[in-house]
C-alpha positions as a Markdown table, in Angstrom:
| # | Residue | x | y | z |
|---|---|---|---|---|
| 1 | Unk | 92.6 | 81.1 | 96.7 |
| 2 | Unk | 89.8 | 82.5 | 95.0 |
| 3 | Unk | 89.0 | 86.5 | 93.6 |
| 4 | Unk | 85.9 | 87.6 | 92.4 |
| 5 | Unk | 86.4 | 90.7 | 90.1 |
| 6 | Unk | 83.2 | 92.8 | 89.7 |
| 7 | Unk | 83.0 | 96.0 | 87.2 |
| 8 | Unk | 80.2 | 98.1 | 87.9 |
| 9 | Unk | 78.5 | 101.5 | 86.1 |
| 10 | Unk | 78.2 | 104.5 | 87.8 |
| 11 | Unk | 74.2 | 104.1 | 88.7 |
| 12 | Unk | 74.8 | 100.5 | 90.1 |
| 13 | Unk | 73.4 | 100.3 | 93.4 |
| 14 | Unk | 74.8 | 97.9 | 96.4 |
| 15 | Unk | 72.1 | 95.8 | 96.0 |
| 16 | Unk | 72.7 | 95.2 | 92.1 |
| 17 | Unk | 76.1 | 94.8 | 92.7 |
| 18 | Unk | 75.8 | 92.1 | 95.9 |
| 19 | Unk | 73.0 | 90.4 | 93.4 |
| 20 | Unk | 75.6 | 89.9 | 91.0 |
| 21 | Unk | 78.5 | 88.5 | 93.2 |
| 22 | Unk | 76.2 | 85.9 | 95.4 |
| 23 | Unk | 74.7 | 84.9 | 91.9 |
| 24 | Unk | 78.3 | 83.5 | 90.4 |
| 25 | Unk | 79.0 | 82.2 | 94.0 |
| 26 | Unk | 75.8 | 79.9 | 93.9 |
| 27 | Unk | 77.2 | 78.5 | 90.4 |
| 28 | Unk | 79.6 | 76.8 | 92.7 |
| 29 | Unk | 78.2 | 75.7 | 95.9 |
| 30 | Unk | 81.0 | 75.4 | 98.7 |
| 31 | Unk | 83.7 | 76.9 | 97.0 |
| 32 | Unk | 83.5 | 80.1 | 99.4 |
| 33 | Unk | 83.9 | 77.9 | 102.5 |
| 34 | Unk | 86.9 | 76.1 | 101.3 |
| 35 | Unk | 88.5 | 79.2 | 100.6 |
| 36 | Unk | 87.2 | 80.8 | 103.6 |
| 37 | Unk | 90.1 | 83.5 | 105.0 |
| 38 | Unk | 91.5 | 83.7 | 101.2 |
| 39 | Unk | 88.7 | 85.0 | 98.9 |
| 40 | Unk | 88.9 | 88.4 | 97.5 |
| 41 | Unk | 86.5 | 90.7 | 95.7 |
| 42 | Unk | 88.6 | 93.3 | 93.4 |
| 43 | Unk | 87.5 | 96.5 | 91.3 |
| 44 | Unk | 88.7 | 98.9 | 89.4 |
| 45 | Unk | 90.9 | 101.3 | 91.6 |
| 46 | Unk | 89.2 | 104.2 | 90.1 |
| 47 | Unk | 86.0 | 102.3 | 91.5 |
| 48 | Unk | 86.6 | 103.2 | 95.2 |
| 49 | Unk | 85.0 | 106.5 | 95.4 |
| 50 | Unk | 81.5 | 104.8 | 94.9 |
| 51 | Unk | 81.9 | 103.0 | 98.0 |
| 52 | Unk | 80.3 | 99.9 | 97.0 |
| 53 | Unk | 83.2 | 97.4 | 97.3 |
| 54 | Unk | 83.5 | 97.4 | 100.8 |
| 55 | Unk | 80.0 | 96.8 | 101.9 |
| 56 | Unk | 79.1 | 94.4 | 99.2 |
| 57 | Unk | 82.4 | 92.1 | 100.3 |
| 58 | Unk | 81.2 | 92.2 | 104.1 |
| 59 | Unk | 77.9 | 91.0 | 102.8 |
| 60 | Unk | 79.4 | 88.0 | 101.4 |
| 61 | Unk | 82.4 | 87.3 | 104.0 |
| 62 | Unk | 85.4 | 88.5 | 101.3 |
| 63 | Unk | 88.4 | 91.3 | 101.9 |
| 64 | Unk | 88.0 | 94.1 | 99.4 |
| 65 | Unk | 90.6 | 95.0 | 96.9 |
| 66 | Unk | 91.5 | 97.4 | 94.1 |
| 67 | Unk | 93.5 | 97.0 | 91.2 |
| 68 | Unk | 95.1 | 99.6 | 89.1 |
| 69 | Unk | 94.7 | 100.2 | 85.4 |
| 70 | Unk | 97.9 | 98.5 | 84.6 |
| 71 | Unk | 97.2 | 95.2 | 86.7 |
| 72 | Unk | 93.9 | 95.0 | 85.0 |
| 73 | Unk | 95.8 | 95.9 | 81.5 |
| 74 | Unk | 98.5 | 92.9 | 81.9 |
| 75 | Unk | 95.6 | 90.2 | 82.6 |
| 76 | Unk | 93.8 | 91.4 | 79.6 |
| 77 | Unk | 95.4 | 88.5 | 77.3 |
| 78 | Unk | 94.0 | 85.7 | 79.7 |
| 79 | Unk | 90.4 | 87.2 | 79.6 |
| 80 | Unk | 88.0 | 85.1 | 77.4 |
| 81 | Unk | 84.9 | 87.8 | 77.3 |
| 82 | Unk | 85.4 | 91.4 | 75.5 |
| 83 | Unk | 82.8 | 93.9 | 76.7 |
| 84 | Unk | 82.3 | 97.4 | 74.0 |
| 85 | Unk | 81.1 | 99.0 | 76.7 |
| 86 | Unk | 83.7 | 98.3 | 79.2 |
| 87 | Unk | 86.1 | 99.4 | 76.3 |
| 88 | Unk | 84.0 | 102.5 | 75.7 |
| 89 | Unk | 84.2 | 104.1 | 79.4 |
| 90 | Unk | 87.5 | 102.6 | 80.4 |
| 91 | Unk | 89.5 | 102.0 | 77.6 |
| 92 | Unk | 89.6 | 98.2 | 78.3 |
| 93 | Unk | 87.8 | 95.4 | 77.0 |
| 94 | Unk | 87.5 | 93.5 | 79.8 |
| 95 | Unk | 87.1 | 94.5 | 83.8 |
| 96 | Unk | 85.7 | 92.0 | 86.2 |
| 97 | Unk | 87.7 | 89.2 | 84.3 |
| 98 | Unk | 90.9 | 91.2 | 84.9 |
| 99 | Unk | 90.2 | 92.3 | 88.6 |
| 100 | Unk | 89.5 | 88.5 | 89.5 |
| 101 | Unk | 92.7 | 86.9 | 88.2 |
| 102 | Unk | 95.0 | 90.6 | 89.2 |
| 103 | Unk | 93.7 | 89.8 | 92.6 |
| 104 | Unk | 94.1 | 85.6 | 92.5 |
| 105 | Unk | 97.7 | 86.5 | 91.3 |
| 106 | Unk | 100.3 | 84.8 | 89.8 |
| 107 | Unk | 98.6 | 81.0 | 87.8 |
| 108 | Unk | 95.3 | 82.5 | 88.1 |
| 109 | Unk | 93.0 | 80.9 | 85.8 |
| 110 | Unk | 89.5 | 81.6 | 84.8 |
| 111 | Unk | 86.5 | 79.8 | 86.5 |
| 112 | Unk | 83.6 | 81.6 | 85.5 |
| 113 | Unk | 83.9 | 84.1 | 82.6 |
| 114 | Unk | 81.9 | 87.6 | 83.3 |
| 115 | Unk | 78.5 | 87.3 | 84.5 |
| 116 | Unk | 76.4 | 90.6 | 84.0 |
| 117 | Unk | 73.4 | 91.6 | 86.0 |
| 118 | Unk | 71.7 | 94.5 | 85.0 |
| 119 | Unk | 74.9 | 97.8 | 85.6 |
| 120 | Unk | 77.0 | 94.6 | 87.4 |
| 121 | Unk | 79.4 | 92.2 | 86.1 |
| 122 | Unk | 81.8 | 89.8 | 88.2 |
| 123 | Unk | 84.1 | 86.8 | 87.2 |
| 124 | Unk | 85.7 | 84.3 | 89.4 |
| 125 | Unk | 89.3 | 83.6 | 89.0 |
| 126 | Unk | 91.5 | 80.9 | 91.0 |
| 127 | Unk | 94.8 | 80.0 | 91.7 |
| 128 | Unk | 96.8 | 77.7 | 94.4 |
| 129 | Unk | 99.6 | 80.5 | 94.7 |
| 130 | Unk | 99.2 | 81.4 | 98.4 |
| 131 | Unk | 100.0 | 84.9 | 97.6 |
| 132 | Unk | 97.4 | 87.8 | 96.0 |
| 133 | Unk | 97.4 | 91.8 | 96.0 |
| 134 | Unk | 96.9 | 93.1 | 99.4 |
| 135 | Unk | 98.1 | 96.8 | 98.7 |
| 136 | Unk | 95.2 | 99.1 | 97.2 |
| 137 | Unk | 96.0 | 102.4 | 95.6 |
């Protein structure tokens, strides 16, 4: 199973965000496929009312999710990038990194760190568990 976690500022744009998210999925060609039917892209909860999730996971063929504050506050420990800006508007250091491995689940690890683009970032976490968060908020 595989979870891309994307954070995003407030003037981020579907494009910018889409940009970022097919960018970390060229780092590794097929991986999408293989995990075709169990690939997630997560944000922040408190990230649904720009409406970006949604469209930007249809572009790329993966089932939105959100993740509250306290998922994305008990993956903080297994992050490996710290962002002051991240820290500064939401009181965490680290947001796509979280979102990916709260949505991969339980053994998620890490396969590419935060990427930024511009008002994007996204990680990609992955796990073998064949379970992941399909509630939102």
């Amino acid at each position: 199973m595989i979870a891309l976690g994307v954070g995003f500022a407030s003037r981020c744009t579907e494009n910018e965000l889409a940009a970022v998210v097919m960018a970390v999925l060229e780092e590794v060609p097929g991986l999408l496929d293989a995990h075709a039917g169990v690939a997630r892209l997560a944000a922040p909860a408190h990230k649904r009312p720009a409406g970006l999730l949604e469209p930007v996971a249809g572009r790329v063929g993966l089932s939105p999710v959100y993740v509250t504050r306290d998922q994305l506050s008990a993956w903080q420990p297994a992050t490996v990038t710290r962002s002051r800006l991240a820290e500064a508007a939401v009181g965490l250091p680290a947001v796509a990194e979280a979102a990916a491995l709260a949505a991969a689940g339980p053994g998620a690890r890490l396969l590419i760190p935060r990427r930024t683009a511009g008002p994007a970032t996204c990680a990609l976490a992955l796990t073998d568990a064949d379970h992941w968060i399909t509630e939102t908020p």
